[in-house]
N, C-alpha and C positions, 0 to 999 in steps of 0.2 A: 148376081141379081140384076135382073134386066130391068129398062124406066121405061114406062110407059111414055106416051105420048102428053096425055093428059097432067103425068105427072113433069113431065119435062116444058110445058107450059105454064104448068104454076107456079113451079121453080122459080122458072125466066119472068113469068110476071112480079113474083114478090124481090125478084133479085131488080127489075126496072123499079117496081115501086119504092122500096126501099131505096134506089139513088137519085130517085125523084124527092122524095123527102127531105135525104141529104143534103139536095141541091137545092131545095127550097129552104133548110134552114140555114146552108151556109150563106146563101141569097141574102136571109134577113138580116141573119148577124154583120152581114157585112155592111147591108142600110144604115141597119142601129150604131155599128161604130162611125158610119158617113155621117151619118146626122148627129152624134154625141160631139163629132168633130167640128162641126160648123154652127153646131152649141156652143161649143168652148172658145171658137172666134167670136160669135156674137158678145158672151157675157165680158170676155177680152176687150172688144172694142167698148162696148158699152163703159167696162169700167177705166179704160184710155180716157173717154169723153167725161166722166164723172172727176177723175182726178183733174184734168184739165178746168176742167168749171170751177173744180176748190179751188185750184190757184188760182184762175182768175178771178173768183170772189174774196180769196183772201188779199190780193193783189188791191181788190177796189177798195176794201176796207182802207188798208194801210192809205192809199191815195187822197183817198176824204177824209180821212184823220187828219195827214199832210196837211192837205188845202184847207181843211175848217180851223185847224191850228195857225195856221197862216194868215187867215182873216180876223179870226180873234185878236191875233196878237197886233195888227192894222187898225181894226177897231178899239182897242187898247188905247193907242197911238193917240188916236184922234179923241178920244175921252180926253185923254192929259192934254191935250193941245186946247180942245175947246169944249173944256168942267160944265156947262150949265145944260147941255144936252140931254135928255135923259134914254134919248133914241139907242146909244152907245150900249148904255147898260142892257138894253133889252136887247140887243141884236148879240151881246157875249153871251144872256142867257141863253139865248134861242141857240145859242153853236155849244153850248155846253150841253143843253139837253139833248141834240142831234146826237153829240159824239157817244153819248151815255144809250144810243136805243139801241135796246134787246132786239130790235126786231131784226136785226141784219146779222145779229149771234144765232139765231134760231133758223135763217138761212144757212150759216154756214155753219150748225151742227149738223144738221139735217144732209147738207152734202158730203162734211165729213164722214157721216157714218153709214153711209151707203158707201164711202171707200174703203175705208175703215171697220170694219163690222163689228159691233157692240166693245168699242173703244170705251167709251164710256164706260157701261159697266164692267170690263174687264178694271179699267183701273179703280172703279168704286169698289169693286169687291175684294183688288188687291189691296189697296192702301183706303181704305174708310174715312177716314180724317182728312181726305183731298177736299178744297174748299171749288165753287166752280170757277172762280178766277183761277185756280191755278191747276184744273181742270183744260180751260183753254190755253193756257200756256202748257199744257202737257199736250193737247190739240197741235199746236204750230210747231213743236220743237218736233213734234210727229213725219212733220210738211217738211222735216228740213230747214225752217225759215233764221235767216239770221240777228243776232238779238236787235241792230237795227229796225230788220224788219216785223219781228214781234212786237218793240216798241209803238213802232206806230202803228201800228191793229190795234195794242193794245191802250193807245193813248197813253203813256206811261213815258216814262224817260229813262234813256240804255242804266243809271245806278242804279233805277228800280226794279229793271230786269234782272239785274245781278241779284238783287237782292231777294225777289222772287223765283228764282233760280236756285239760291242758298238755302231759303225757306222750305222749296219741295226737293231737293238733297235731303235734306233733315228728317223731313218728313217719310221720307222712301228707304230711309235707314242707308245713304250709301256714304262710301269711302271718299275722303280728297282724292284718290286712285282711282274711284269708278265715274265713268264718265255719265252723265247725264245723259245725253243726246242717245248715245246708245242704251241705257236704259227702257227709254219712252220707246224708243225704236222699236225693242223686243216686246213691247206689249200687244 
């Protein structure tokens, strides 16, 4: 069977068209995997810079807890040294109210959970009965932070980290065996 001319052209055009195709979709696909890759560095770095920010905002926390605990306890001082003051009392209120705002907890959930992705209600939905103090203490043990430093974020003192430690064990249903840290870890 003999090919024509005509037929020997169509051939050869739909055999170029067709690796023209080819080569325009392996073209694309190979864009899309460059650009899904330079995706996955940005949201990378992105969330490099987001965990960084939590610690250093948990880091500030703990700091001005520190230091307003430190002044209270100067101010204190000088109450007992000279009673008739009434400056004294106002200036303990004033660092008591500071260390109690919400407003720097609602910063750092809010960073937390752009690191973290629905931390929160993952642990509401597992354990229900989690209160939110010990919500943020499931927050920090998250961070890795040591009960030192949970303590002072938490303004709280290291026997009552232990004992809020003990509290959400109880609550999480785990063993003297299972460790806590790892626990929160897995959530």
């Amino acid at each position: 069977m003999k090919i024509s001319n005509l037929q020997k052209l169509v051939l050869g055009g739909g055999l170029a068209l067709s690796l023209l195709v080819v080569s325009i979709g392996f073209y694309g696909f190979r864009q899309k995997i460059k650009s899904n890759k330079l995706e996955k560095e940005k949201l990378d770095t992105e969330l490099a810079f987001k965990k960084k920010e939590l610690t250093t905002h948990a880091m500030h926390l703990a700091k001005k807890n520190e230091v307003l605990e430190t002044v209270k306890q100067k101010a204190h001082e000088l109450k007992i040294s000279n009673t008739g003051d009434q400056g004294y009392q106002q200036l303990i209120q004033t660092i008591n109210f500071d260390q109690q705002d919400d407003k720097n907890w609602r910063n750092f959930i809010h960073y937390f959970e752009q690191v973290h992705k629905d931390f929160s209600k993952t642990v509401k939905t597992k354990y229900p009965e989690i209160t939110n103090n010990e919500l943020r203490l499931m927050a920090l043990l998250k961070m890795n932070l040591s009960s030192k430093e949970i303590a002072n974020i938490l303004n709280i003192s290291i026997p009552g980290i232990k004992k809020a430690r003990q509290r959400l064990r109880k609550k999480m249903q785990l063993s003297s065996t299972d460790s806590l840290e790892n626990a929160v870890l897995s959530i």
